[in-house]
N, C-alpha and C positions, 0 to 999 in steps of 0.2 A: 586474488581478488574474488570477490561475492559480487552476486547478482542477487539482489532482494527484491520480491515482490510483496506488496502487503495489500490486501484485501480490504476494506473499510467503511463504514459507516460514514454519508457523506458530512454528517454535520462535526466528524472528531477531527477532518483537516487540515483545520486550521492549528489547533493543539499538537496533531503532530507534525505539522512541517517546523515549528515553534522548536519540539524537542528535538527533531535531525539536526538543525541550525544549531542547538547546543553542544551537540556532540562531534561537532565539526562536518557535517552534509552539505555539499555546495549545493546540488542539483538536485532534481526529481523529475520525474514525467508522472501526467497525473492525468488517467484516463477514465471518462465515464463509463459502470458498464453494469449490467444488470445479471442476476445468479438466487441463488439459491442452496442453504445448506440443510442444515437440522431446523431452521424454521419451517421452511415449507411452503414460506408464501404466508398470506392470510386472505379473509374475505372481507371486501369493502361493498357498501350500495352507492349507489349512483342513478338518482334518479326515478328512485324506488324495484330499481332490478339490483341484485345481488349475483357477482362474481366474484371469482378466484384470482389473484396476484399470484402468478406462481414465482413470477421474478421478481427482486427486490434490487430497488435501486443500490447500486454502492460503488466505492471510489478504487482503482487498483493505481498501486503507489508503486515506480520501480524507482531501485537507486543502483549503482554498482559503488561499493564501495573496498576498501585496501582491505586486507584480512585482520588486522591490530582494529580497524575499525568498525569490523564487523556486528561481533557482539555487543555494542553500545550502541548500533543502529537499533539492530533486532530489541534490546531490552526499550529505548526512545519511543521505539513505535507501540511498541507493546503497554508500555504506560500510560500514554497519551493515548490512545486509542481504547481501552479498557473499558466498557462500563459497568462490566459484572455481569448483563445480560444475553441471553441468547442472540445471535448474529453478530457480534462484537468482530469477527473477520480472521483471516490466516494470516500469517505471515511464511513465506517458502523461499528458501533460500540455495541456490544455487553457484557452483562455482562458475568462475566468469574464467575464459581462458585467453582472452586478448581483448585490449580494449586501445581504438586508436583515436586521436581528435584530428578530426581530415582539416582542419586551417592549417596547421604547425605539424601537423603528422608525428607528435608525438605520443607513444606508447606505453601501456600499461599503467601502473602508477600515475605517474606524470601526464597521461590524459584524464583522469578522472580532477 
């Protein structure tokens, strides 16, 4: 099993949770959270004073999903999320080593 995180831009959301549901994605957890990469942030005014954004709003998307399923998340997200431009997001994937569902207590597989 994978444990995928993906990093994003909040306005492609919707696009990819569209393409996970394609690829057969039941779930997601989708947390607000603010970062910074190779942009850097930018400068906005406000009021007529001028600061620095060093954090940039964006969306972190976890799934866990089966290993046959993996790489058709990862390419899903990756497609749908794309705009060509800079801060477009990560995607990091990690092995998941047990995964249980506490109503029915069933394991691995079978809980996702």
């Amino acid at each position: 099993m994978k444990w995928i995180h993906a990093i994003i831009k909040p306005f492609t959301l919707d696009d990819v949770r569209e393409a996970l549901a394609e690829v057969g994605v039941q779930g997601m957890t989708v947390t607000e959270v603010k970062g910074f990469g190779r942009q850097h942030g930018h400068t906005e005014l406000y009021r007529g004073a001028e600061y620095v954004v060093d954090f940039l709003p964006k969306l972190k998307i976890e799934i866990a999903v089966t290993d046959d399923r993996a790489e058709a998340a990862i390419e899903a997200i990756v497609g749908a999320a794309r705009t060509g431009k800079i801060g477009d997001g990560k995607v990091f994937v990690m092995d998941l080593e047990q995964a249980i569902r506490i109503r029915t207590q069933e394991v691995d597989a079978d809980a996702l």
